[in-house]
TIVO-984170 format. One record per residue: residue number from 1; residue in one letter; x, y negated, z negated of N, C-alpha, C in turn. Coordinates in nm, 3 decimals, decimal comma. Each point is the difference from the previous one (the first is absolute). Example, Ala and Ser with C-alpha at 12.3 -4.5 7.8 and 13.67 -1.06 7.14 Angstrom:
2
ATOM    k  r     n.xx     n.yy     n.zz    ca.xx    ca.yy    ca.zz     c.xx     c.yy     c.zz
ATOM    1  A    1,319    0,569   -0,780   -0,089   -0,119    0,000    0,090   -0,120    0,000
ATOM    2  S   -0,035   -0,105    0,072    0,082   -0,119   -0,006   -0,077   -0,109   -0,073
This chain:
176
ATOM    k  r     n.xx     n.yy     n.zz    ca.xx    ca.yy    ca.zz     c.xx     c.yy     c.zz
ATOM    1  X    0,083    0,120    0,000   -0,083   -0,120    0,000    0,087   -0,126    0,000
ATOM    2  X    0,091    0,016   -0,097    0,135   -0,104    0,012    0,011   -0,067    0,184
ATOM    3  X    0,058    0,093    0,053    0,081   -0,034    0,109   -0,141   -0,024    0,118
ATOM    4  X   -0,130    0,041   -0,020   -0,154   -0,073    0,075   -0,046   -0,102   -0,056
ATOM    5  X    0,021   -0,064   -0,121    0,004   -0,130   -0,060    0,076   -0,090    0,049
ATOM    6  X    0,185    0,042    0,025    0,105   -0,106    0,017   -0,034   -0,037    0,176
ATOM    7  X   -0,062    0,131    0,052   -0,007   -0,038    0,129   -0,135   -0,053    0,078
ATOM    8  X   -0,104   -0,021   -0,128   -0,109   -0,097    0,009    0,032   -0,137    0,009
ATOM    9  X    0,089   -0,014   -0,108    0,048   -0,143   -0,034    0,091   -0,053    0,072
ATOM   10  X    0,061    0,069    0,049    0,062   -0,044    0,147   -0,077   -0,021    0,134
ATOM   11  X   -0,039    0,054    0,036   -0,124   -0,062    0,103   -0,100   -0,118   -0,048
ATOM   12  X   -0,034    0,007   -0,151   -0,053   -0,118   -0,028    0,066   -0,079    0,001
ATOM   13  X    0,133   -0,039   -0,029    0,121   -0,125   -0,048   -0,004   -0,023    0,171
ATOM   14  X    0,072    0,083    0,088    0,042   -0,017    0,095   -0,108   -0,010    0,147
ATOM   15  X   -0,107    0,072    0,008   -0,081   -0,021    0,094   -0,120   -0,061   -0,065
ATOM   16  X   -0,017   -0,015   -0,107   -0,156   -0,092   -0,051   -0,085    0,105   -0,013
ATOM   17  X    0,025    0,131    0,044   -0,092    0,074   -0,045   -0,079    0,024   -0,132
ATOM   18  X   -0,172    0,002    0,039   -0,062   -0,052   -0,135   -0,077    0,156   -0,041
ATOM   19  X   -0,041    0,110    0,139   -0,107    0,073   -0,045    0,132    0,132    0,053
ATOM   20  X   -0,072    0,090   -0,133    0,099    0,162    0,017   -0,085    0,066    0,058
ATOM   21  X   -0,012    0,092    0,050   -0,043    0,150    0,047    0,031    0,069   -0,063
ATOM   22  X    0,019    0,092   -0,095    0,057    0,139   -0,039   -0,048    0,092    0,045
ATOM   23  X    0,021    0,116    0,018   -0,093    0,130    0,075    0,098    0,074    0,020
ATOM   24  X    0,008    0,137   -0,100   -0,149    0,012   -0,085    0,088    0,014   -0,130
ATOM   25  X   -0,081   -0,031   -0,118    0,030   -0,039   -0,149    0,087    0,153   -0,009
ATOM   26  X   -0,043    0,111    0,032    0,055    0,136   -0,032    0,128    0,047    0,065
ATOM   27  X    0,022   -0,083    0,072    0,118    0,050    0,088    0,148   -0,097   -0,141
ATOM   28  X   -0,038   -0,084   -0,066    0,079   -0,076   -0,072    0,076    0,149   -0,093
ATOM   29  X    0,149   -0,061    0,026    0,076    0,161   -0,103   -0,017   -0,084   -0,115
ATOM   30  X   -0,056    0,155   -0,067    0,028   -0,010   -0,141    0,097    0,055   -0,066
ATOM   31  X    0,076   -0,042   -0,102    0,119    0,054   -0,066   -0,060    0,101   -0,140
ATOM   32  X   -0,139   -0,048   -0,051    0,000    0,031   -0,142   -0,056    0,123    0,061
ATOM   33  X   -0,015    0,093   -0,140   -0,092    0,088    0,002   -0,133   -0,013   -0,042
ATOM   34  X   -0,028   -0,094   -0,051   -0,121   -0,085   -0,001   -0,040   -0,065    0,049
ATOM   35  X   -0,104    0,039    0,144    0,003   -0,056    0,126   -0,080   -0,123   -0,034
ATOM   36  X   -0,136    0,055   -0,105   -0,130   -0,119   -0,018    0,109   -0,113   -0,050
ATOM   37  X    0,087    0,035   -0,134    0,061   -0,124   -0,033    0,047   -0,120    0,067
ATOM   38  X    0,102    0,069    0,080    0,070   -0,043    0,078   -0,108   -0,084    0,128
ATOM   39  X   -0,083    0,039    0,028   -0,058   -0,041    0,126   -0,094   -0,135   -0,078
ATOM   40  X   -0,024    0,008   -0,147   -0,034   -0,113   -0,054    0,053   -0,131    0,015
ATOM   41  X    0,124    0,084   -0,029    0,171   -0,107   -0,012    0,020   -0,090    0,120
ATOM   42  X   -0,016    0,093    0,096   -0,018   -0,091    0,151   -0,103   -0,046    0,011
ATOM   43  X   -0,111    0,032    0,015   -0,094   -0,092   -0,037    0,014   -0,135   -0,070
ATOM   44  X    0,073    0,014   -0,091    0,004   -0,141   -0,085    0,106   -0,100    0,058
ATOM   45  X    0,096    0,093    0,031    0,099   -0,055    0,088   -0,031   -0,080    0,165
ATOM   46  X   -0,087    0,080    0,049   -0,051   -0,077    0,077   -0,103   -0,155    0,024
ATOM   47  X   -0,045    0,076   -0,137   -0,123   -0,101   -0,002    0,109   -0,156   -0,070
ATOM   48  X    0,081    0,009   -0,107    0,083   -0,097    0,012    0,110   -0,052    0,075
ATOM   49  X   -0,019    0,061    0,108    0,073   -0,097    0,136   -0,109   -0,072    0,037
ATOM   50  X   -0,098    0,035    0,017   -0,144   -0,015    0,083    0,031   -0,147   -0,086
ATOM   51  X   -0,033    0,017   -0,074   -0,083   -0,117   -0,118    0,120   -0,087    0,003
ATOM   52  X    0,149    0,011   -0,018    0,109   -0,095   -0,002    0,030   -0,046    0,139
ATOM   53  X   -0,003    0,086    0,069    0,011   -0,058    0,180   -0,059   -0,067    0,043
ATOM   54  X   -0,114    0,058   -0,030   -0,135   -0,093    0,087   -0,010    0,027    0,116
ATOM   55  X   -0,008    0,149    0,007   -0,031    0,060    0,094   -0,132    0,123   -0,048
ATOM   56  X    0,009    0,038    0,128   -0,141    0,109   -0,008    0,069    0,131    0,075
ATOM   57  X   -0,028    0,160   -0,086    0,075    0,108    0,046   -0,199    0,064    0,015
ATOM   58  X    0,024    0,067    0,106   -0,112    0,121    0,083    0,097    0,078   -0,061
ATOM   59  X   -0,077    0,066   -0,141    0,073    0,172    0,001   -0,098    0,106    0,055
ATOM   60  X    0,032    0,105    0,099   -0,120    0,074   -0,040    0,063    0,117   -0,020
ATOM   61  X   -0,115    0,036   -0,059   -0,007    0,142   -0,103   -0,111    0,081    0,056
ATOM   62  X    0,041    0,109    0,041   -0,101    0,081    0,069   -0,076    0,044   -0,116
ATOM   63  X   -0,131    0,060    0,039   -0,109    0,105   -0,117    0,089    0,099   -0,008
ATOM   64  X   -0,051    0,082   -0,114    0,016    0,118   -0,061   -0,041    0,115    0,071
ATOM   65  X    0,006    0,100    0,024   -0,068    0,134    0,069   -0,066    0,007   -0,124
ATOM   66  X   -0,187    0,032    0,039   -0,080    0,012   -0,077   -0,104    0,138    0,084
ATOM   67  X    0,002    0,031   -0,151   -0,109    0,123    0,067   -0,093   -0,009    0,104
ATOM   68  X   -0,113   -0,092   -0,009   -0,066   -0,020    0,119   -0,007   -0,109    0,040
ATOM   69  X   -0,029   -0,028    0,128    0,037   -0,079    0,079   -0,119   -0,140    0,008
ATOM   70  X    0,088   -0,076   -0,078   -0,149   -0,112   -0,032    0,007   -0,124    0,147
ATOM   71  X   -0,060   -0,105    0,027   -0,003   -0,070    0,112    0,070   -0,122   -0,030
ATOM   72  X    0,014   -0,054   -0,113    0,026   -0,104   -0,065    0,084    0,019   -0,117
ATOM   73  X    0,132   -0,099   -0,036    0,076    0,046   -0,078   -0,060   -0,132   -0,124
ATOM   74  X    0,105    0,093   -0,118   -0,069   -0,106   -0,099    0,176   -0,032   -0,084
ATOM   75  X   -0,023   -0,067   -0,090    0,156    0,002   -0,088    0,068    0,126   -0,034
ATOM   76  X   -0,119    0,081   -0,037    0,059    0,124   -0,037    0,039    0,055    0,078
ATOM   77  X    0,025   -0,043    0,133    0,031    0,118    0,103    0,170    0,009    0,027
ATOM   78  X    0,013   -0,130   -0,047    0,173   -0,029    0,031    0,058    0,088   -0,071
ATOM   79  X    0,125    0,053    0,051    0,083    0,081   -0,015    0,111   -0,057   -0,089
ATOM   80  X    0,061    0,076   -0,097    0,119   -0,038   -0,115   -0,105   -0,061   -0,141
ATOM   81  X    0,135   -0,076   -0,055   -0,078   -0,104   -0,100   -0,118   -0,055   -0,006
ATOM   82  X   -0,058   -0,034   -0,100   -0,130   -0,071   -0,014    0,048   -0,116   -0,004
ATOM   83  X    0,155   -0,061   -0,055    0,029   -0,101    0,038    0,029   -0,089    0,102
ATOM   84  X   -0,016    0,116    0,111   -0,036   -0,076    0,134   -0,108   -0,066    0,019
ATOM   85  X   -0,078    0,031   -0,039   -0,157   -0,036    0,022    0,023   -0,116   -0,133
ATOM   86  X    0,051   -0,004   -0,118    0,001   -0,103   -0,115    0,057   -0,096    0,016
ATOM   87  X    0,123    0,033    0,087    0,078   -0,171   -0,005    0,026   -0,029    0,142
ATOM   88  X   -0,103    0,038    0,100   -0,017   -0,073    0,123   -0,097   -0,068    0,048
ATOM   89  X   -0,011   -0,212    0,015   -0,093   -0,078    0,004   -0,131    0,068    0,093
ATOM   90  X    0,034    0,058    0,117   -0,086    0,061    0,076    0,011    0,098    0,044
ATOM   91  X   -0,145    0,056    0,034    0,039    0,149    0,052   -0,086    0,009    0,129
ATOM   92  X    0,029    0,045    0,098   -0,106    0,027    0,110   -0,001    0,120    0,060
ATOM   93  X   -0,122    0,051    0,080    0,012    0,073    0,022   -0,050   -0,006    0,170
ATOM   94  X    0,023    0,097    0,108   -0,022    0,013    0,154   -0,090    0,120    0,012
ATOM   95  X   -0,103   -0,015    0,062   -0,071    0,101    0,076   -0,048   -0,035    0,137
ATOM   96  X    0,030    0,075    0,047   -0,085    0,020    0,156   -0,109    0,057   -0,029
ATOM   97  X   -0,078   -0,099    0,073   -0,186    0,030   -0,028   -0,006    0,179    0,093
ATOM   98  X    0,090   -0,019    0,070   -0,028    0,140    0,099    0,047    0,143   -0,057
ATOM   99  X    0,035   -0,050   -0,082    0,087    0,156   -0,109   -0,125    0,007   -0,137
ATOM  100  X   -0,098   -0,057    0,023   -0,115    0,018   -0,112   -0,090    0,064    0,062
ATOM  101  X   -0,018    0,135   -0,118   -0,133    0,092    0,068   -0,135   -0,046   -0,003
ATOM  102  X   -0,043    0,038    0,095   -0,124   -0,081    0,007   -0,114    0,070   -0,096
ATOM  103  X    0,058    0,056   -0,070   -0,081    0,062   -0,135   -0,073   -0,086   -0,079
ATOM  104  X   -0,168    0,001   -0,035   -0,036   -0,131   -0,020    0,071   -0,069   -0,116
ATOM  105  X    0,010    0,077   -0,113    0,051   -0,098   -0,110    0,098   -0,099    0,017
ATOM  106  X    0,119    0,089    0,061    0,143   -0,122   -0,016   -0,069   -0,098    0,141
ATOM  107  X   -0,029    0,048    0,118   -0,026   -0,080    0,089   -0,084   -0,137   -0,007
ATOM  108  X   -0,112    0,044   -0,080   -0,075   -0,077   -0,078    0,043   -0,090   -0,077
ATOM  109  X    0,072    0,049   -0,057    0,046   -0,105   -0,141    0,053   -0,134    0,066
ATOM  110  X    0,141    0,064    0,121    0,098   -0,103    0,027   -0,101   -0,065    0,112
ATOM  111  X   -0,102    0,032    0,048   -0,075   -0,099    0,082   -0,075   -0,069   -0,040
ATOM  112  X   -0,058    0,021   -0,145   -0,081   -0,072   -0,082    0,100   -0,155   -0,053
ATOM  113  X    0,169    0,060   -0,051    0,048   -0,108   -0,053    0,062   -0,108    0,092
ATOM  114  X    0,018    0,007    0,114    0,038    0,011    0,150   -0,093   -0,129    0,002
ATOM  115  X   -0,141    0,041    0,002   -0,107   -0,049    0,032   -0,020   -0,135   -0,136
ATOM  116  X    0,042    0,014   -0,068    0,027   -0,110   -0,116    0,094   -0,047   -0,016
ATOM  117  X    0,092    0,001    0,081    0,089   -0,114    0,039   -0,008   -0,062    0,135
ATOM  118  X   -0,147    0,051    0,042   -0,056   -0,051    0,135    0,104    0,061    0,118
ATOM  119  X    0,057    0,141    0,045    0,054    0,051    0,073   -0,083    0,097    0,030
ATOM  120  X   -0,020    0,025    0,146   -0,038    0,110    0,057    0,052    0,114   -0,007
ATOM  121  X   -0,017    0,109   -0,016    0,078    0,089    0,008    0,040    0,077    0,132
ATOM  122  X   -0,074   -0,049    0,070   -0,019    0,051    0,144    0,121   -0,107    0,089
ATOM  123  X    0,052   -0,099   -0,078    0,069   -0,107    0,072    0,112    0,047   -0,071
ATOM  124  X    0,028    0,074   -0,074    0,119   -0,032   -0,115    0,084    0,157    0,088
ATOM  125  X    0,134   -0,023    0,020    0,076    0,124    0,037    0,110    0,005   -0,178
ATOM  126  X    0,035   -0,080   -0,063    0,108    0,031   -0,122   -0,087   -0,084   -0,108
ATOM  127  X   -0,044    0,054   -0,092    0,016   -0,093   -0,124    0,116   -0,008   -0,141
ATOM  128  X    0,015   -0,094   -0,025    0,128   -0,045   -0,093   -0,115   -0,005   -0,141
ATOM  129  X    0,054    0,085   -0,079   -0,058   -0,010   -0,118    0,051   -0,064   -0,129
ATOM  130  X   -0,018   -0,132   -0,046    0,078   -0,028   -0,132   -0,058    0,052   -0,107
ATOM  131  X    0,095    0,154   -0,081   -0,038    0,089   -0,071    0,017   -0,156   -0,177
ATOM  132  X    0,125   -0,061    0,014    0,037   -0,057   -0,090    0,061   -0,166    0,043
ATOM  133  X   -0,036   -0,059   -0,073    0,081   -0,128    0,009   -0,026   -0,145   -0,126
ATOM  134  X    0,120   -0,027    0,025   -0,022   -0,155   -0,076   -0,041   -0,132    0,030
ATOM  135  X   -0,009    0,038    0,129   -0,116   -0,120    0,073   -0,160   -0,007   -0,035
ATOM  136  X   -0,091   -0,025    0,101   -0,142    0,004   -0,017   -0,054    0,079   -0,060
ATOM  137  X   -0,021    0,117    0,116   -0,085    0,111   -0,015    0,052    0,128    0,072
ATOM  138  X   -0,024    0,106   -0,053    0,035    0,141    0,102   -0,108   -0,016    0,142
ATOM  139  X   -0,044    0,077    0,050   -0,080    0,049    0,053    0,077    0,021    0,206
ATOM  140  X   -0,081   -0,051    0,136    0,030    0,090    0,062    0,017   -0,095    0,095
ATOM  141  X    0,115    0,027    0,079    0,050   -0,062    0,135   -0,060    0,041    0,131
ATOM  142  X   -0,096   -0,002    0,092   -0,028    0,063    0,087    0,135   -0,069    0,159
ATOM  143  X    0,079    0,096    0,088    0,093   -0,037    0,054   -0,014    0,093    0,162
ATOM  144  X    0,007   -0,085    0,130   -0,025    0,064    0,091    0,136    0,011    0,048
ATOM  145  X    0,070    0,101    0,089    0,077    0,018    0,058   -0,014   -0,055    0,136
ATOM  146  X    0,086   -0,119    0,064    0,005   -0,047    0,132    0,124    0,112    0,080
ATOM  147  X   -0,057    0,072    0,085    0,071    0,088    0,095    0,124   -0,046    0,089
ATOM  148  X   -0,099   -0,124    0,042    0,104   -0,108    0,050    0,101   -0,050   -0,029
ATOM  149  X   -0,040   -0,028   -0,164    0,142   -0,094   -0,022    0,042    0,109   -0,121
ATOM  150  X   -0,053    0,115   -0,011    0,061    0,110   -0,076    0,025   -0,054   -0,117
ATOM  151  X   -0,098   -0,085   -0,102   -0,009   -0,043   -0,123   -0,173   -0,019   -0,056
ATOM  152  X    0,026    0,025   -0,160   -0,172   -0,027   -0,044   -0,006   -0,172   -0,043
ATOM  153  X   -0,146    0,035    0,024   -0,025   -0,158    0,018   -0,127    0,035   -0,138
ATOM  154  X   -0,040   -0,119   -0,051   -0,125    0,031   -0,114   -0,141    0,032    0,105
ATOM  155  X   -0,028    0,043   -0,019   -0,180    0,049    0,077   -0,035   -0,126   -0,058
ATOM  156  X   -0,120   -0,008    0,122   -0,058   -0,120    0,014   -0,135    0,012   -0,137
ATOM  157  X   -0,038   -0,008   -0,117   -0,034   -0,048   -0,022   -0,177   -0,024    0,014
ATOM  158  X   -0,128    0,054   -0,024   -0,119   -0,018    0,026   -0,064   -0,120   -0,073
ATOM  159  X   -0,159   -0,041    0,069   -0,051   -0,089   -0,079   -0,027    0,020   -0,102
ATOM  160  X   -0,082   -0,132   -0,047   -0,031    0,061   -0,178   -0,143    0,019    0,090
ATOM  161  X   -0,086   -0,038    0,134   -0,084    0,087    0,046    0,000    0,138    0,064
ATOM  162  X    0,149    0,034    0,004   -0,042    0,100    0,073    0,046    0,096   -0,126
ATOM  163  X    0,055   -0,050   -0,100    0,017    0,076   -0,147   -0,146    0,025   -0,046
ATOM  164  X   -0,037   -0,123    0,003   -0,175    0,036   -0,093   -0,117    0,103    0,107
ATOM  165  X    0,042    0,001    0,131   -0,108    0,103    0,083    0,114    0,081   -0,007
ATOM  166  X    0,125    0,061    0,015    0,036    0,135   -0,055   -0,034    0,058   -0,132
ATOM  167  X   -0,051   -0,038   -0,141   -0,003    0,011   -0,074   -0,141    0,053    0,041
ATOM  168  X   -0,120   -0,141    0,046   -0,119    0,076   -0,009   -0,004    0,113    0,053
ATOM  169  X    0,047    0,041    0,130    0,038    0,100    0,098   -0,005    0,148   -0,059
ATOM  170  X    0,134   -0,010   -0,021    0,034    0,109   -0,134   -0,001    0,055   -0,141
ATOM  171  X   -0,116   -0,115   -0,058   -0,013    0,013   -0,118   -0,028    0,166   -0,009
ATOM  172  X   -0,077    0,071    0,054   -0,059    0,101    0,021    0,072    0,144    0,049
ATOM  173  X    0,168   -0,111    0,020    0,033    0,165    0,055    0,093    0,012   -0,091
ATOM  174  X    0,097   -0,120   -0,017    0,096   -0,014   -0,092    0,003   -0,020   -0,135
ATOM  175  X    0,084    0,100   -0,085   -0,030    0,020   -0,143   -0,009   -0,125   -0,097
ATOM  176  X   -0,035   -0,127    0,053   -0,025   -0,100   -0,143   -0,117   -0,087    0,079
């Protein structure tokens, strides 16, 4: 972690660099035999560059292999320490709407909350989920993929009329 710190701070001193990438948190060697400890340790270590730099690090941390296969991840799903999930300002999470079974419950759910942040689900190809943060509020990013310019863009967004006739619409099919 030493020598991915000294060579953060060198790209920050020297190129202005403000935002990290890491990927992926697990590939980081550990020395101890106490992996949770240790992965705390960096954690803290990281998070006080973050906070003294004044910069912003993207760690990600893949899920855990879990018995069955849920559609949506939650805190608990992250892999290692719980102190990953404790001493990091935000957490997000990625799904492709197209890797969700169309099984009514989960399908349902994420089109219901989708639908309350006024996103279609039928318009939405990725949503960005803020599981955690120290800003506003958690809740859900709806994000379209442009083919063209091979980047996501935010989905456009419905009325608050065409929110209130989807609602009447579906009051009837959809579980709330």
């Amino acid at each position: 972690i030493e020598s991915l710190l000294y060579a953060m701070e060198e790209l920050r001193r020297t190129q202005k660099i403000r935002v990290f990438f890491l990927d992926n948190f697990m590939q980081i060697d550990m020395k101890s035999d106490n992996v949770f400890q240790e992965q705390t340790e960096i954690m803290e270590k990281l998070r006080t560059f973050a906070v003294n730099k004044k910069v912003h690090i993207h760690l990600v941390a893949h899920p855990r292999k879990t018995e069955r296969f849920q559609t949506r991840l939650t805190l608990y799903d992250i892999a290692g320490s719980s102190n990953i999930v404790n001493k990091a300002y935000n957490i997000i999470s990625i799904l492709r709407v197209d890797t969700v079974k169309k099984e009514p419950k989960s399908y349902e759910k994420l089109q219901k909350e989708l639908l309350e942040e006024r996103y279609d689900i039928n318009e939405v190809s990725t949503v960005l989920e803020i599981l955690k943060t120290k800003g506003e509020r958690c809740g859900l990013v709806g994000l379209k993929y442009d083919k063209e310019l091979k980047t996501y863009k935010e989905a456009i967004k419905i009325s608050r009329e065409e929110y209130d006739r989807e609602i009447r619409n579906k009051g009837d099919v959809l579980p709330w």
